[in-house]
N, CA, C and O of each residue as an XYZ file, in Angstrom:
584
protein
N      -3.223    -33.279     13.022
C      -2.375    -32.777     14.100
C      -2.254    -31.261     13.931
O      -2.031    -30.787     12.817
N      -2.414    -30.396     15.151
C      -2.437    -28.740     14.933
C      -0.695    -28.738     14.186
O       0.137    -29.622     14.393
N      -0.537    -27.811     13.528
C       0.373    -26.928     13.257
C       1.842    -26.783     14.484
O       3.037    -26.971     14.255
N       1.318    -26.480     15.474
C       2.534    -26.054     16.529
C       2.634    -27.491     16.766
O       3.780    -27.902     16.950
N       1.701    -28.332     16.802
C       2.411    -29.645     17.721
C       3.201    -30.414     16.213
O       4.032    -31.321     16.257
N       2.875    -30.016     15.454
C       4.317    -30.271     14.032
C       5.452    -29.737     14.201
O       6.550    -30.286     14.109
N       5.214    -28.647     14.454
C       6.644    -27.395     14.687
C       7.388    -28.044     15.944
O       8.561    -28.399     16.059
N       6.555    -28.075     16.652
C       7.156    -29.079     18.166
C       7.615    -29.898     18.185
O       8.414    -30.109     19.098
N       7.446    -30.593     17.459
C       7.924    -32.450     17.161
C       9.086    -32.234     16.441
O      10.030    -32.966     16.742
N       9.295    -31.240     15.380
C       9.960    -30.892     14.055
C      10.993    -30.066     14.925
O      12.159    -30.378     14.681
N      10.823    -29.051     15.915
C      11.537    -28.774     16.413
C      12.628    -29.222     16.966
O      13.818    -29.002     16.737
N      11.730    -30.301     18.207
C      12.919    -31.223     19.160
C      13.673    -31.684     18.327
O      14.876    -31.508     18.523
N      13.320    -32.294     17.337
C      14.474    -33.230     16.329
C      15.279    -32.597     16.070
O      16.382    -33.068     16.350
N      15.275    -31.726     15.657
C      16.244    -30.544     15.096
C      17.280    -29.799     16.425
O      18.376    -29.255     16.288
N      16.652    -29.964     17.419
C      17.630    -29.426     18.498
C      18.132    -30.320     19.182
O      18.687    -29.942     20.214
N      18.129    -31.773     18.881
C      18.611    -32.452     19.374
C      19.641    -32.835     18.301
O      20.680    -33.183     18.863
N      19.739    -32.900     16.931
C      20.658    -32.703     15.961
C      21.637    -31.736     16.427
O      22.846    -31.893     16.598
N      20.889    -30.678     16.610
C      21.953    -29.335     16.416
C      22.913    -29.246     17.767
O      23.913    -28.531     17.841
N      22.386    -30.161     18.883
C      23.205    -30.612     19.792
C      24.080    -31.701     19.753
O      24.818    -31.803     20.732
N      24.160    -32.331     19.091
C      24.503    -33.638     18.758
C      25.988    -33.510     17.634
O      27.017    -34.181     17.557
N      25.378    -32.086     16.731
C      26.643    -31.570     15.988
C      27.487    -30.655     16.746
O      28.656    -30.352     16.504
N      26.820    -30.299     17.592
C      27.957    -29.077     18.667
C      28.184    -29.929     19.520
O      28.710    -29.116     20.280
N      28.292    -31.428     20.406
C      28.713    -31.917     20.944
C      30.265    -32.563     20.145
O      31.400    -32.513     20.617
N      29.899    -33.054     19.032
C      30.498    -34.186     18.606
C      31.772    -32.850     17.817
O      32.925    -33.277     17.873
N      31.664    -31.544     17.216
C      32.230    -30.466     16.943
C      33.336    -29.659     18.394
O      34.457    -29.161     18.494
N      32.537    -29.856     18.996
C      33.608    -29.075     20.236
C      34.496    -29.960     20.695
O      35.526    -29.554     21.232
N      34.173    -31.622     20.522
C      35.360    -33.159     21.406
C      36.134    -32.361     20.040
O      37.063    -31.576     20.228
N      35.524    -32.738     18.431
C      36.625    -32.786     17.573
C      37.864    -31.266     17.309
O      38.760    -31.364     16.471
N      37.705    -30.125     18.063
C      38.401    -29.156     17.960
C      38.728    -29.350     19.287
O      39.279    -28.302     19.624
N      38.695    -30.141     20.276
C      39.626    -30.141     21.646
C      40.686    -30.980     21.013
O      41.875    -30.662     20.970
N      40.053    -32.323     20.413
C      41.287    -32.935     20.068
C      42.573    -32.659     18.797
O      43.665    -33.202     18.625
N      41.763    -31.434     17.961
C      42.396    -30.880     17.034
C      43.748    -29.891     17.816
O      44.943    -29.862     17.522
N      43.059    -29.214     18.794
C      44.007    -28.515     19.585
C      44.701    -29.063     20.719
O      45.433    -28.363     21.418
N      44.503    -30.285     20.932
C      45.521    -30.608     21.752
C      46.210    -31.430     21.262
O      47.119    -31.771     22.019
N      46.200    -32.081     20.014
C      47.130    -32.701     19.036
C      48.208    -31.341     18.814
O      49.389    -31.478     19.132
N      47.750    -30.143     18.295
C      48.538    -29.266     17.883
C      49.479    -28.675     19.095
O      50.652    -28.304     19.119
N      48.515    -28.748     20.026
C      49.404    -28.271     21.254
C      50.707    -29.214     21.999
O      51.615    -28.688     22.641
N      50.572    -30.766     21.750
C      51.442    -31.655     21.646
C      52.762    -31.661     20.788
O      53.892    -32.009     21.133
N      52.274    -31.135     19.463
C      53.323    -31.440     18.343
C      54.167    -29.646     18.164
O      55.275    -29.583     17.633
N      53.655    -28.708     18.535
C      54.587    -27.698     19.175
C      54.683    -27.372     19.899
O      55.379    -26.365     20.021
N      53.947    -28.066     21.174
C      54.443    -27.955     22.800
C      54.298    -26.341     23.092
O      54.953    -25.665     23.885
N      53.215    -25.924     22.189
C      52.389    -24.186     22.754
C      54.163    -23.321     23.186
O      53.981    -22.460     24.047
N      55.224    -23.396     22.881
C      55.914    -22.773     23.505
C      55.906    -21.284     23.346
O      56.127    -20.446     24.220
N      55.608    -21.093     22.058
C      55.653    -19.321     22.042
C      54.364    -18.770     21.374
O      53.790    -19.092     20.333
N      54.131    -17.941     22.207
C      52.736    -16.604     22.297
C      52.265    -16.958     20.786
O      51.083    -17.238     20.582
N      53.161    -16.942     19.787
C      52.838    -16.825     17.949
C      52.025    -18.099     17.817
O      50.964    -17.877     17.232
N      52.227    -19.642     18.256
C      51.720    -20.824     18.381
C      50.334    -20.563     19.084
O      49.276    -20.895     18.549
N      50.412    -19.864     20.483
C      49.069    -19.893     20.978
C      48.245    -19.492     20.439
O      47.239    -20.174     20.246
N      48.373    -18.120     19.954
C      48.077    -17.330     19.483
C      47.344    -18.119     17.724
O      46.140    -18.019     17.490
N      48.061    -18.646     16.976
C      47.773    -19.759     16.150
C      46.498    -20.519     16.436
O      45.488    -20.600     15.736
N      46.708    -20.950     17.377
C      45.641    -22.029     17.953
C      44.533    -21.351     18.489
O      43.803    -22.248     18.912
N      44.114    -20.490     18.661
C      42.932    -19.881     18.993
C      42.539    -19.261     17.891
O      41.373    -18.867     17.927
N      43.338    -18.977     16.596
C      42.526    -18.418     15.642
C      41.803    -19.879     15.029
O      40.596    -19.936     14.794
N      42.462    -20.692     14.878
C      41.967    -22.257     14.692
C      40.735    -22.399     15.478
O      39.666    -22.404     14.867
N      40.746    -22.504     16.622
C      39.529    -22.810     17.489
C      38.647    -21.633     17.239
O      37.744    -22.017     17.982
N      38.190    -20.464     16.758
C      37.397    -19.660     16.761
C      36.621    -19.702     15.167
O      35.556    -19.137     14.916
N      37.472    -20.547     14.146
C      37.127    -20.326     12.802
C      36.808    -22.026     13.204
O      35.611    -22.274     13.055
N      37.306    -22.756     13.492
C      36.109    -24.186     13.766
C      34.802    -23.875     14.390
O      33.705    -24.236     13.964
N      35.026    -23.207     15.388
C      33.024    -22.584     15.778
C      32.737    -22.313     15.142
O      31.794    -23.005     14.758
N      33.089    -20.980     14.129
C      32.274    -20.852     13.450
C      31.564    -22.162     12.181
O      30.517    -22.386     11.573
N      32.872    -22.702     12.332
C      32.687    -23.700     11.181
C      31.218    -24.719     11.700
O      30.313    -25.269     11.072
N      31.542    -24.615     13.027
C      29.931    -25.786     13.803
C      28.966    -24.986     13.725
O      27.817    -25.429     13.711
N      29.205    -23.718     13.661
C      27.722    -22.850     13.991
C      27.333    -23.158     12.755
O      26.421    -23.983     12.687
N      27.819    -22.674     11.621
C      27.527    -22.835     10.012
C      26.629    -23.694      9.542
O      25.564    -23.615      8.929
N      27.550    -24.832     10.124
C      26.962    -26.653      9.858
C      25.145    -26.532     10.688
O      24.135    -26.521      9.986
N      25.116    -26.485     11.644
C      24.025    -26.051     12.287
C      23.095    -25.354     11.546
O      22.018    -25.840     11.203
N      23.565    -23.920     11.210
C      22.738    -23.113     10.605
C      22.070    -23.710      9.408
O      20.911    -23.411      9.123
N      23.014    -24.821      8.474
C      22.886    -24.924      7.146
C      21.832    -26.432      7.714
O      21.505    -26.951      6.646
N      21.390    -27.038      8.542
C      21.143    -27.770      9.029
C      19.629    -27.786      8.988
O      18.857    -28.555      8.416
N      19.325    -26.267     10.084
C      18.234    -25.613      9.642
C      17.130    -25.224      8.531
O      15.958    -25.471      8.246
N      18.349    -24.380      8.032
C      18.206    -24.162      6.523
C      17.640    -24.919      5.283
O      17.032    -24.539      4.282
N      18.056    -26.102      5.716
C      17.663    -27.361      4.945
C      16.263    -27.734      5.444
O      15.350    -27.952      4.648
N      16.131    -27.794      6.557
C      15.083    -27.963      6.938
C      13.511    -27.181      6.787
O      12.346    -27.553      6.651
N      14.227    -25.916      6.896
C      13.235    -24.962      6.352
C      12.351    -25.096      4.715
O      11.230    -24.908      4.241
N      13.962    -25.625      4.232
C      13.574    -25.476      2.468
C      12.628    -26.549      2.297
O      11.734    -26.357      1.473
N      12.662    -27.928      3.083
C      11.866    -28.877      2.764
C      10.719    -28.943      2.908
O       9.933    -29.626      2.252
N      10.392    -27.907      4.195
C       9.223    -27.429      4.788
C       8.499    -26.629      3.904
O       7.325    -26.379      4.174
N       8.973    -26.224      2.971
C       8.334    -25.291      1.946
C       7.958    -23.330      3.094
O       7.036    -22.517      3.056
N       9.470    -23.432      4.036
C       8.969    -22.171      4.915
C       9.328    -21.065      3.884
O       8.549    -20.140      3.651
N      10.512    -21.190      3.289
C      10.871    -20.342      1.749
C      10.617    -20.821      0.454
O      10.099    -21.807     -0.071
N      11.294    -19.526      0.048
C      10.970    -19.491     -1.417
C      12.133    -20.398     -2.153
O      12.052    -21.053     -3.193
N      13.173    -20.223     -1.309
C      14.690    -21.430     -2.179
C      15.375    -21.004     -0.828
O      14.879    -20.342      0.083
N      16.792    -21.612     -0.932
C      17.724    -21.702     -0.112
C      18.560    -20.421      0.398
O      18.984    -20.179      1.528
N      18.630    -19.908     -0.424
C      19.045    -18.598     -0.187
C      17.881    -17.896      0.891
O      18.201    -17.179      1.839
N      16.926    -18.145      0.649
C      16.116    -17.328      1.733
C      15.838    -17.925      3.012
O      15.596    -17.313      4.052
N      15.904    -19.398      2.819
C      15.795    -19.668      4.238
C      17.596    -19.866      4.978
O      17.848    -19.525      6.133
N      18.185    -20.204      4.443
C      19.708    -20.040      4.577
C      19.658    -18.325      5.142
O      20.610    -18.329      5.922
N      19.107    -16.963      5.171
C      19.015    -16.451      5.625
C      18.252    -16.389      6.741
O      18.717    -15.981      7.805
N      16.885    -16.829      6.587
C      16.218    -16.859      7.994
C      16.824    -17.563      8.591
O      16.991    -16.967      9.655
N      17.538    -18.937      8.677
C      18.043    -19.711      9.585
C      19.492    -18.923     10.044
O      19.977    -19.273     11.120
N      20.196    -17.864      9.247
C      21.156    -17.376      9.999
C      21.171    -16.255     11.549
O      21.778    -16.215     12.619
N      19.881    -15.299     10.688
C      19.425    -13.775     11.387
C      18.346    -14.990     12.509
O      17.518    -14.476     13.261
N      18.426    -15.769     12.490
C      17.223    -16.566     13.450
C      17.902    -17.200     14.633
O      17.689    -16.998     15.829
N      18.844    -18.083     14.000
C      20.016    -18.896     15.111
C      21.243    -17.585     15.625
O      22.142    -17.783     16.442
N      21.077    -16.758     15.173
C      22.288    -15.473     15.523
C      21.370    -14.492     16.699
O      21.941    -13.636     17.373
N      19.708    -14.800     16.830
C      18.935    -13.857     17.600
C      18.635    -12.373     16.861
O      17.928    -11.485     17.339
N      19.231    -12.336     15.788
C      19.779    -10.884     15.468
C      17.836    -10.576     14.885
O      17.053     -9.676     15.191
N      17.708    -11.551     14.153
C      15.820    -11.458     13.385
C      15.350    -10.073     13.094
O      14.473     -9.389     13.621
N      16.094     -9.870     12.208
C      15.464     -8.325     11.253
C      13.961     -8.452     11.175
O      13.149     -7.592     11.515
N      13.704     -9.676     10.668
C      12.241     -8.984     10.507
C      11.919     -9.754      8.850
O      11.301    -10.783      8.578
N      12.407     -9.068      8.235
C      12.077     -9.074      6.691
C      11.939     -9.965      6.289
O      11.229     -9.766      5.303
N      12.289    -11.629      6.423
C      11.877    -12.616      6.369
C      10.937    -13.018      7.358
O      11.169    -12.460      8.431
N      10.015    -13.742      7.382
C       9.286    -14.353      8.314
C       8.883    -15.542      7.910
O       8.383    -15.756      6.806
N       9.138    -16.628      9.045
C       8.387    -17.630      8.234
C       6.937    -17.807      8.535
O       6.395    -17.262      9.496
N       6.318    -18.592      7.677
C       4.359    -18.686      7.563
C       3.973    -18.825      9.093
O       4.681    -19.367      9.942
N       2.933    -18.337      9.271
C       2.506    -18.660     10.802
C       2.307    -19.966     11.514
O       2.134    -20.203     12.710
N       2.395    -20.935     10.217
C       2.386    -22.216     11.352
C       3.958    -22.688     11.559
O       4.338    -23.495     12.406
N       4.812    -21.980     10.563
C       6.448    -22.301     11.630
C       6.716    -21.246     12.135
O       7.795    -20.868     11.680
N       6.165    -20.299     13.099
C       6.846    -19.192     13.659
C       7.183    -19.891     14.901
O       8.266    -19.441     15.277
N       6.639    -21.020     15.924
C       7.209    -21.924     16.616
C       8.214    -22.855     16.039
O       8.815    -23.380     16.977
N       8.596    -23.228     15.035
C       9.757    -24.117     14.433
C      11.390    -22.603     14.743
O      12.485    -22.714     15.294
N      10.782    -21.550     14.136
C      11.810    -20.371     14.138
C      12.127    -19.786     15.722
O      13.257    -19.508     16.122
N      11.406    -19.715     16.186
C      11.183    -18.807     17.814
C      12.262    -20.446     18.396
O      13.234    -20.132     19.082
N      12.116    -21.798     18.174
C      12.836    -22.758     18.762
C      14.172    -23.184     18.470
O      14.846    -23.943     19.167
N      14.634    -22.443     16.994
C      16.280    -22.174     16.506
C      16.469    -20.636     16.796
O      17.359    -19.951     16.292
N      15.615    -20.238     17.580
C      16.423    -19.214     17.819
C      16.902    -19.048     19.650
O      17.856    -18.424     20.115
N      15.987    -19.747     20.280
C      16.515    -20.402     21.621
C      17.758    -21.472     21.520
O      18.607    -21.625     22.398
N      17.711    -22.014     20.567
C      19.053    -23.439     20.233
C      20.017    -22.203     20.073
O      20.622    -21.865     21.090
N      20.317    -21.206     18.457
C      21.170    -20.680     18.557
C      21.681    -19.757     20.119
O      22.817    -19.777     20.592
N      20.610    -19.079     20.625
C      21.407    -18.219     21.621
C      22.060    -19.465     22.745
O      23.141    -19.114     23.219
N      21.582    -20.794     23.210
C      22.352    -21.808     23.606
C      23.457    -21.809     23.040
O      24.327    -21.292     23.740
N      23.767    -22.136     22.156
C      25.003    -22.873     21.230
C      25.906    -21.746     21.075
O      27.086    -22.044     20.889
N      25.585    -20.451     21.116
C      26.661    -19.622     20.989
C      27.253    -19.241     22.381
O      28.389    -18.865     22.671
N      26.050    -19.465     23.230
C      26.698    -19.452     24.907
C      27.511    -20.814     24.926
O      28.731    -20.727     25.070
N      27.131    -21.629     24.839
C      28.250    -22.663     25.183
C      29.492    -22.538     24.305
O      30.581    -22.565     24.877
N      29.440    -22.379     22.729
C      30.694    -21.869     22.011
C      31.262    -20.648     23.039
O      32.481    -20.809     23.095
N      30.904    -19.595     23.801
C      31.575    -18.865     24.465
C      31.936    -19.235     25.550
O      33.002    -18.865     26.043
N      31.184    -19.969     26.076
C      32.273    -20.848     27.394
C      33.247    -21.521     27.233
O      34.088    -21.748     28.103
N      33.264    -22.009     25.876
C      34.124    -23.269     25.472
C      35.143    -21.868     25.005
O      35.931    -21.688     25.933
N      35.275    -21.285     24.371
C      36.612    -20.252     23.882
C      36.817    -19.827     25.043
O      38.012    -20.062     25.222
N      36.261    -19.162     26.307
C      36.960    -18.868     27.752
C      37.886    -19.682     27.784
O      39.043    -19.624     27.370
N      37.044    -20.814     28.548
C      38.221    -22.579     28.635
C      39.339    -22.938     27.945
O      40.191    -23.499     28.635
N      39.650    -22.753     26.547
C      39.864    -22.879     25.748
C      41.248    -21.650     25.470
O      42.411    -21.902     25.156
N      40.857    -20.837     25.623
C      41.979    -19.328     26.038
C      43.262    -19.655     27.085
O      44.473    -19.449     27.007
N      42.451    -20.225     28.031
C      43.558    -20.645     29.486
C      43.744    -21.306     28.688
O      44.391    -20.683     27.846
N      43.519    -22.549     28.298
C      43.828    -24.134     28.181
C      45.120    -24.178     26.822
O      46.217    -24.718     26.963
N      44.697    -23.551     25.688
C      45.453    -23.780     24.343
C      45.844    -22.485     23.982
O      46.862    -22.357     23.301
N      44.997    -21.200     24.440
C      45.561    -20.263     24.214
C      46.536    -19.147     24.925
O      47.146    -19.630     25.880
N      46.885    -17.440     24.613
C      47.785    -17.040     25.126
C      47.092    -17.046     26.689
O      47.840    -17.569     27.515
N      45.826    -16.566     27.223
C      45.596    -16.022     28.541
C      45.671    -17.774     29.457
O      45.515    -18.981     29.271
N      46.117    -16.491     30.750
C      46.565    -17.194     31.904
C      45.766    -16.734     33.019
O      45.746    -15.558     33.384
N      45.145    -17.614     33.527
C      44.401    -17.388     34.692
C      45.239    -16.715     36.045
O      46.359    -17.089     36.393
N      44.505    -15.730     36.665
C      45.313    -15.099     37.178
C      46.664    -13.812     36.676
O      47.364    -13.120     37.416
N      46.637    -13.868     35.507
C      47.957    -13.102     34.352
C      47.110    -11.857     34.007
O      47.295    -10.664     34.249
N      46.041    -12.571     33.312
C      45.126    -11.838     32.414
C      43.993    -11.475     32.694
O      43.453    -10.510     32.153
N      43.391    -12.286     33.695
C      42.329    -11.771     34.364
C      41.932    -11.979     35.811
O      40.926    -11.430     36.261
């Protein structure tokens, strides 16, 4: 089997994981925050305000899981040298940011180029979901604030 149609196959799996953890991650921080928003009834700015630092350090907490997801994946692949290095490519890769200085071997530069389309997804939907999420649990008010 060529190389890319490995990366391809190896890919989908992996972005269907990494969807599967940002699905099942964003129900479990709605229901984290609307438990919290129940049991102090959001009444003052300091509470809201509370609850959105909560919801912004759980994304990150899903992006992480994701990243480290990758990461793992990479290491098994033999794309690095140990974890630390692909734990970096999978961060600067799923973040879009891709310095450069790592690269992985030319037959996963399609496995990398396809977590790095998942990450710029997943951080757009993590940013739709904190919009939503602002009105909904936090201080801004539609119409107030913007």
């Amino acid at each position: 089997m060529p190389a890319s149609i490995y990366a391809l196959a190896v890919g989908s799996m992996l972005i269907g994981l990494t969807v599967l953890v940002h699905v099942l991650g964003l129900i479990s921080i709605t229901k984290a925050a609307t438990a919290l928003g129940k049991r102090f009834r959001l009444s003052g700015q300091s509470h809201r305000v509370g609850v959105m630092v909560g919801i912004v350090i759980s994304l990150f907490a899903v992006a992480t899981l994701e990243i480290w997801i990758w990461a793992f994946c990479y290491l098994m692949l033999g794309v690095g040298p140990d974890f630390d290095s692909t734990l970096y490519l999978s961060t600067i890769t799923y973040s879009t940011v891709g310095y450069g200085d790592i690269v992985p071997t030319h037959s996963w530069r399609l496995l990398a180029a396809l977590e790095g389309v998942t990450g710029f997804l997943m951080i757009g939907w993590s940013t739709a979901y904190l919009v939503t999420a602002g009105t909904k649990f936090g201080p801004f008010r539609s119409g107030e604030h913007f």
